[in-house]
N, C-alpha and C positions, 0 to 999 in steps of 0.2 A: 725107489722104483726105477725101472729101467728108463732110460731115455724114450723110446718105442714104444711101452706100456703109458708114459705120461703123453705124448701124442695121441695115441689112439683112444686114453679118456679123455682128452680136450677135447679132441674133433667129435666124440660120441656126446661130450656136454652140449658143446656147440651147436651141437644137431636137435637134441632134445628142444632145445629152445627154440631151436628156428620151428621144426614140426608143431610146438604148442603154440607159436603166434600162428602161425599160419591154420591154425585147427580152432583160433579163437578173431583171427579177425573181422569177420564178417559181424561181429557183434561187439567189436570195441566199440570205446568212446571218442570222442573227440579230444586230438592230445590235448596236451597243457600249453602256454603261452610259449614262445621263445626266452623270454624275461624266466620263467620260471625254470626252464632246463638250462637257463644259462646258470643259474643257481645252483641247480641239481649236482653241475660238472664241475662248477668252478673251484678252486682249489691250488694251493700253493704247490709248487712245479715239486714230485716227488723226488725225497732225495735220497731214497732205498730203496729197491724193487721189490714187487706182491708175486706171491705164487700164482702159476697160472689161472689155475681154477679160480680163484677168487678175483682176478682180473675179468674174467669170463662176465662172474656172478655178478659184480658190482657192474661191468658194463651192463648186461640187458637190463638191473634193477634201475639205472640213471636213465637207461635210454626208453623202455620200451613204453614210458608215460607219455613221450615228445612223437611218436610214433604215428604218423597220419596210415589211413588203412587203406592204400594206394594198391594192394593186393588183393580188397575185398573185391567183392561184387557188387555194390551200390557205390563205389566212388565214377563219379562221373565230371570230376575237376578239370582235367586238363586232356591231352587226347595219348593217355600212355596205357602200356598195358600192362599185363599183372604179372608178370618175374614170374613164367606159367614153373612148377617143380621142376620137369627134366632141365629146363635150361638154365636153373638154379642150381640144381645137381651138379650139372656139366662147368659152368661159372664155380662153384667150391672146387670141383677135380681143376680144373684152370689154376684156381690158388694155390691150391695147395703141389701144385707140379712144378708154379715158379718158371712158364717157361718165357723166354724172351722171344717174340715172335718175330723178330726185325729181320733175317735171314735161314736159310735153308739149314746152314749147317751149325745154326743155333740150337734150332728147332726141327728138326726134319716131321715130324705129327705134327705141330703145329702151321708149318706153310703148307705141308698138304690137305689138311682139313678146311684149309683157306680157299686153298688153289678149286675143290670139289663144292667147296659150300661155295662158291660165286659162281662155278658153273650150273648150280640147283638156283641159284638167285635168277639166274638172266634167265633158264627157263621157266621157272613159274611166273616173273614180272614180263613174260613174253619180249624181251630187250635185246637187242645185236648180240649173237650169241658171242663175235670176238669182242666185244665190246671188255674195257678192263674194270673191275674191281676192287675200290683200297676199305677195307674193316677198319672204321674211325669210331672217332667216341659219340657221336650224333649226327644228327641232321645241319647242324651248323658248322662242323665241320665238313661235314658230306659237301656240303654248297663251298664254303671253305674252299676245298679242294678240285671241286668242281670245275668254278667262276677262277681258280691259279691256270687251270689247264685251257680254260678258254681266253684271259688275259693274254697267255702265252702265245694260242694260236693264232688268235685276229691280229696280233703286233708280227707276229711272223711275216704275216699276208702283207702286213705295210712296210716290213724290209727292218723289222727292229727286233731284237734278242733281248727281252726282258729280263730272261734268267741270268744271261751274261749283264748285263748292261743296265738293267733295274728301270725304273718308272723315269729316272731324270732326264730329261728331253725327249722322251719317245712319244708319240704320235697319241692326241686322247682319244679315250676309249668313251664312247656311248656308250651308255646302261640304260634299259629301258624296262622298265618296272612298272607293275599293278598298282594302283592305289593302295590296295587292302591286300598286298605279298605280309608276309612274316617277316617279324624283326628279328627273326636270326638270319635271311639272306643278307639286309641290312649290315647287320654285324660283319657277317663276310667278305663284304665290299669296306667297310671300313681297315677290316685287316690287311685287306690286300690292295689300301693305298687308291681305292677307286672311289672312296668315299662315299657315305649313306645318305649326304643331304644332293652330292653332285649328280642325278641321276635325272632320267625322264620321267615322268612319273605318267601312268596312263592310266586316262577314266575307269572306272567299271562299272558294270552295271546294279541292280538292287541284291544280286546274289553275291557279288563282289568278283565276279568275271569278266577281264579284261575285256575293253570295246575293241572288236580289231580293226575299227575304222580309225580310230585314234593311234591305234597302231601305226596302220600305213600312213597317215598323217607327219607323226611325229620321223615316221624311217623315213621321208622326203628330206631332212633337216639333218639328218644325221651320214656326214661324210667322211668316210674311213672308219675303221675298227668299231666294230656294234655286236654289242650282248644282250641277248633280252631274255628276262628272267619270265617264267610261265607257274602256275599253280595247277600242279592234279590235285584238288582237295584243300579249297581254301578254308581258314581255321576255325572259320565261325560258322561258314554254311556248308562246306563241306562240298562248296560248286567245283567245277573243272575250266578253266581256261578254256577260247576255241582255238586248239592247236592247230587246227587243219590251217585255216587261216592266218594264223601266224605263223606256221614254220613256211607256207607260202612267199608269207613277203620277208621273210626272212633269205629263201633261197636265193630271192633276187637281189638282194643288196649283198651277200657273201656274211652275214651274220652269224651267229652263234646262240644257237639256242637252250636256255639250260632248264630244267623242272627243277624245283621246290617239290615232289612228292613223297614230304614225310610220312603220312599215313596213307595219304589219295593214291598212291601208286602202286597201293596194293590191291584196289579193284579190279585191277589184270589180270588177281590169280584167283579170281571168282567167275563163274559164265555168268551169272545173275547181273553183276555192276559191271562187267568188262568192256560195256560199252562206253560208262565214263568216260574213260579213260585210252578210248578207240584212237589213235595217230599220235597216242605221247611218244610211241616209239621212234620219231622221225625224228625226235630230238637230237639233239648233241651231247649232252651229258642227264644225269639224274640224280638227286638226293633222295636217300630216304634211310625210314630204322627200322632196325629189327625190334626193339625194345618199344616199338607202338604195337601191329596188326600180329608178329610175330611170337610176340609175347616172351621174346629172353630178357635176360634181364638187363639194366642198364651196362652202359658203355657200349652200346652196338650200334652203329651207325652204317652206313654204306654209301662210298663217291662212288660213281659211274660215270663212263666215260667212253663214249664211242671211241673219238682215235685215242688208244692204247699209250700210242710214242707223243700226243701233244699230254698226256697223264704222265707218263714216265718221264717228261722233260720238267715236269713244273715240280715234281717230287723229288726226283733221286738225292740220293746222299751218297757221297762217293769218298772214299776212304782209305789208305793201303793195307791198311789192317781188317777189309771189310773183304772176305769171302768172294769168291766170282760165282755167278749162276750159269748153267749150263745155256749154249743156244737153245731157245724154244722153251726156257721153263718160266714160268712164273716168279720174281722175288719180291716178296710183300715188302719189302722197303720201298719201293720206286713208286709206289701209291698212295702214301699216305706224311704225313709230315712229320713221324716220330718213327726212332730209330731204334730206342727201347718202348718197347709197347707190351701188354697184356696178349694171352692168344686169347682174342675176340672169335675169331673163326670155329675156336667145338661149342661154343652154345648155339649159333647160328646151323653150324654141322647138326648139333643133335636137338633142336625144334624140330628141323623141316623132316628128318627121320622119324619123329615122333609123330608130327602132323599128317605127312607127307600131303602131297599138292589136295588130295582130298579133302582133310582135315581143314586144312587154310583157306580152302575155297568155303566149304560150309561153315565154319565160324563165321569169315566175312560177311557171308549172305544172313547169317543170323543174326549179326551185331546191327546190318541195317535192317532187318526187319522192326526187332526191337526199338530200334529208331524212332520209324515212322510208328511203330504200338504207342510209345512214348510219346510224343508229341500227339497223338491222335487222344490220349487218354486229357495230357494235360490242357488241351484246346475245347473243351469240354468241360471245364471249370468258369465260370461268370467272369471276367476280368482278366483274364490267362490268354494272351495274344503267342502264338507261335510265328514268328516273323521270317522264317525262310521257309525253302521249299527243299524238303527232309528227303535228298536225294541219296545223302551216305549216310553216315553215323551220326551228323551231331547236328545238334538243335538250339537255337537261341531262343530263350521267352523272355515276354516282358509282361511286367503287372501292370493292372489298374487302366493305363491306356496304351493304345500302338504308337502312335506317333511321337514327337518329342516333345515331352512335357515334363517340367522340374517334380510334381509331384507323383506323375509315376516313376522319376527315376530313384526318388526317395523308398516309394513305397516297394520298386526292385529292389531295390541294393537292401530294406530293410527283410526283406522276406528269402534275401542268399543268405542273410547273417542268422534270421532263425534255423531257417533247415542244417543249417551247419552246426552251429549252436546246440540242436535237434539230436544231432548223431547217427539219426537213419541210415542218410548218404551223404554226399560231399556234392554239392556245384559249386561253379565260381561262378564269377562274375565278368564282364568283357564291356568296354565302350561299341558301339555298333552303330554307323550315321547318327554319331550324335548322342544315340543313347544309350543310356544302360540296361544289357540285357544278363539274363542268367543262361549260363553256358552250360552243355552238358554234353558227353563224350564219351559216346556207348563202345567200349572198345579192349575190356574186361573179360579173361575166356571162362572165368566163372559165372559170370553174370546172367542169370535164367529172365523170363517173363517173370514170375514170383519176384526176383528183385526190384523189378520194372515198377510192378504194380507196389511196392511197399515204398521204392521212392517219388511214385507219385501222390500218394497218402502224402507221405513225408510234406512233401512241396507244396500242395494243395491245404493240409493242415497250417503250415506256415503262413502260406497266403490268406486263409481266413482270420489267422490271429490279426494280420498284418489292416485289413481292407474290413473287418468287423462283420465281415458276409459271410453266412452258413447257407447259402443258398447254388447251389449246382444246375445248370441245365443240362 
C-alpha cells in the first residue's frame, strides 16, 4: 500500500476511535487503578517494530480502561473543560501539520493565527488592547511568565538588570499573596528564584478574598520592588479579589500587579458575571486558559502582559540563526519561554470562531446558572451544607456537619469515594479552613440541567449510604 494510502487509514482509524469515546463517554465507568494500567502497559522495551494499525489498536485497547471521562458532562473534578470537538479538530490538524510555532518564517499560519487569536483574546477578556500575548502550555506557566516580566520590571525601577545580571545581589522583591492563591502561582515563584514560602502572605476573608486592609498594612513594610499577586476566581469559591482597592494601593507604592485568573477571568466575556470581575483590567499582567471556560483542548494557556517590552525583555531568545521580524510585527518567541513549541494559536483561532463572543458569553452564564441550580438542589438534602456563596461556577459541600469536625470530615471524604466509586459523576475532594469539602466545577460545555440533576441523585444517593438517612427536606 502506498505511503499516502497508509496515512490516510491511520488517521481515519484514529478518528473512528476518537468519535466512539467521545459518542460513549458520558456513560463510561470509572477507570481502573493506576497499579492496574501500569500492568496493562508494562512490557519489555520492544526490540522489532508493530505495524501501524495494530500500534493504533493495542494503544486505545491498553488505554481506554485507565481513561477518566473528563470530556463527559457530569465530571465536575477539577475546574477544566471538555477538549469541546472543533478545538480537537483544529489540535489533530496542529499535529499532524508539525508546525514549529517559535518564529514567523517557521511558520508563517502559525504566528498569524496567534498574532489574530490574541487580538480576539484581549477583546472579549475586555484587557489593554496593546497589551502583549505569549500561548503557554497553562496557567502556571501563564503566571510563570507573568511574575518573569514583572520581576524584571520592579528591579528595573530599583536600577538592576535581572535578565543581564540574574537575582545575585539585586535588590529583594516583595510578594504579596492571598492566603488561599493556588499552588501553581506558588510554583511560579519557586521557578523564578522568589521562592514559595519567602512571601507575604495576606488574610482573607470566609470566601477566600483577600483583606485589603491587610493589604495596605503589609505594603507599609514593604520597601522597594513589590509584586502582589490577586485572584479573579478563587478555586474553591470561585470569589474575586477587591482589585479596586488593591490596584489603589498598589499605584502608590510603584507595585506590580498581577491576576491568577485561570478560569475567573473569563467572567469579562459574559454581561451576566462581568461585573465580577469589574477593574481586573487595571492590572499589570494576567494568567489564564483557554483549556478551562474556552473549552480547547489542553496545552493552552495564556501570559498577558500590559507592558509588551517588560514581556519581551524577560522572554526573548536571541540567536544568529534565528530569523529577524519586521518593525511592528508580532514574534511569538519573545513571549513565552520555549523556542520549539506546538502552534497553540489554531485551537484557540478556531474556538472563538466557532463560539464566537456570543456563544462564550452564554455558555459562561449557563455554567453558573447551573451552579447555583446545583448547590440550590444539593442544600436541600438533611446533612448537605453548601459552604460558599455560588457566585460563579463552583461549589464546595460538606456532609454531616458545617463546621470542623473529625467525623464529618470522615463522613465527606467517605461519600466523594462513593460517588466516584458510583460512576455517575466525578467530584473531588479539597482541604477548605480546615476541612474537608467535596469540590465541584461546573465548567463542561456539554453539560445540561439533566446532568445537574443526575449528579445530584448521584451525591445525595451516596450520602445516604454514607449517614444511613433516607430522609430529605
Amino acid at each position: 500500500m502506498a505511503t499516502s494510502s497508509i496515512t490516510q487509514a491511520l488517521f481515519a482509524q484514529a478518528a473512528q476511535h476518537a468519535a466512539e469515546y467521545r459518542r460513549t463517554v458520558g456513560d463510561a465507568a470509572p477507570p481502573l487503578s493506576y497499579a492496574a494500567m501500569h500492568a496493562a502497559f508494562d512490557a519489555p522495551t520492544p526490540e522489532r517494530g508493530m505495524p501501524a494499525a495494530e500500534v493504533v489498536e493495542d494503544l486505545v485497547a491498553r488505554s481506554v480502561p485507565g481513561l477518566r471521562a473528563m470530556t463527559g458532562p457530569r465530571f465536575f473534578g477539577w475546574v477544566i473543560g471538555a477538549s469541546h470537538p472543533v478545538g480537537v479538530a483544529a489540535d489533530w490538524l496542529t499535529a499532524a501539520w508539525g508546525q514549529n510555532a517559535g518564529n514567523h518564517e517557521a511558520s508563517p499560519a502559525a504566528a498569524a493565527a496567534e498574532t489574530v487569536a490574541a487580538q480576539w483574546l484581549l477583546d472579549l477578556l475586555d484587557l489593554p488592547r496593546d497589551a502583549s500575548v505569549g500561548f503557554v502550555t497553562g496557567a502556571t506557566i501563564a503566571s510563570f511568565v507573568c511574575l518573569a516580566a514583572a520581576r524584571g520590571a520592579v528591579l528595573r525601577r530599583a536600577g538592576w538588570n535581572v535578565e543581564a545580571d540574574g537575582l545575585f545581589g539585586a535588590p529583594p522583591i516583595h510578594v504579596l499573596i492571598g492566603d488561599d492563591a493556588h499552588t501553581s502561582v506558588f510554583s511560579a515563584l519557586q521557578f523564578l528564584g522568589l521562592g514559595h514560602d519567602r512571601v507575604v502572605r495576606i488574610a482573607t476573608d470566609a470566601q477566600g478574598r483577600m483583606l485589603a486592609r491587610d493589604v495596605a498594612r503589609a505594603i507599609v513594610a514593604c520597601a522597594g520592588p513589590t509584586i502582589i499577586i490577586v485572584q479573579a476566581g478563587q478555586l474553591n469559591t470561585g470569589a474575586f479579589d477587591p482589585i479596586g482597592e488593591i490596584v489603589a494601593l498598589a499605584r502608590q507604592c510603584g507595585a506590580w500587579v498581577h491576576v491568577d485568573g485561570a478560569f475567573g477571568l473569563w467572567a469579562r466575556a459574559c454581561q451576566a458575571t462581568a461585573h465580577l470581575a469589574a477593574g481586573f483590567e487595571a492590572a499589570d499582567s494576567w494568567a489564564t486558559d483557554g483549556h478551562k471556560w474556552l473549552q480547547t483542548p489542553y496545552d493552552c494557556g495564556y501570559a498577558i502582559v500590559r507592558d509588551a517590552e517588560a514581556h519581551r525583555s524577560a522572554m526573548t531568545i536571541a540567536a544568529s540563526y534565528l530569523p529577524p521580524v519586521a518593525a511592528g510585527e508580532r514574534d511569538p518567541s519573545h513571549f513565552v519561554p520555549e523556542l520549539s513549541r506546538r502552534a497553540r494559536g489554531f485551537a484557540t483561532w478556531a474556538m472563538i470562531c466557532h463560539l464566537g463572543r456570543d456563544g462564550i458569553a452564554a455558555m459562561v452564564a449557563e455554567h453558573c446558572r447551573l451552579a447555583k441550580h446545583m448547590a440550590a438542589r444539593l442544600a436541600c438534602e438533611v446533612g448537605v451544607h453548601v459552604l460558599n456563596d455560588v457566585v460563579l461556577n463552583q461549589i464546595i459541600v460538606r456532609f454531616g456537619a458545617r463546621d470542623a469536625d473529625d467525623a464529618a470530615d470522615r463522613m465527606t471524604l467517605e461519600t466523594i469515594r462513593r460517588t466516584q466509586a458510583d460512576g455517575t459523576c466525578f467530584a473531588g475532594g479539597a482541604r477548605w479552613r480546615d476541612r474537608w469539602v467535596m469540590r465541584l466545577s461546573v465548567i463542561s460545555a456539554p453539560t445540561t440541567e439533566a446532568d445537574i440533576e443526575q449528579a445530584c441523585d448521584a451525591i445525595c444517593a451516596a450520602w445516604r449510604g454514607v449517614s444511613g438517612s433516607n430522609v430529605s427536606r
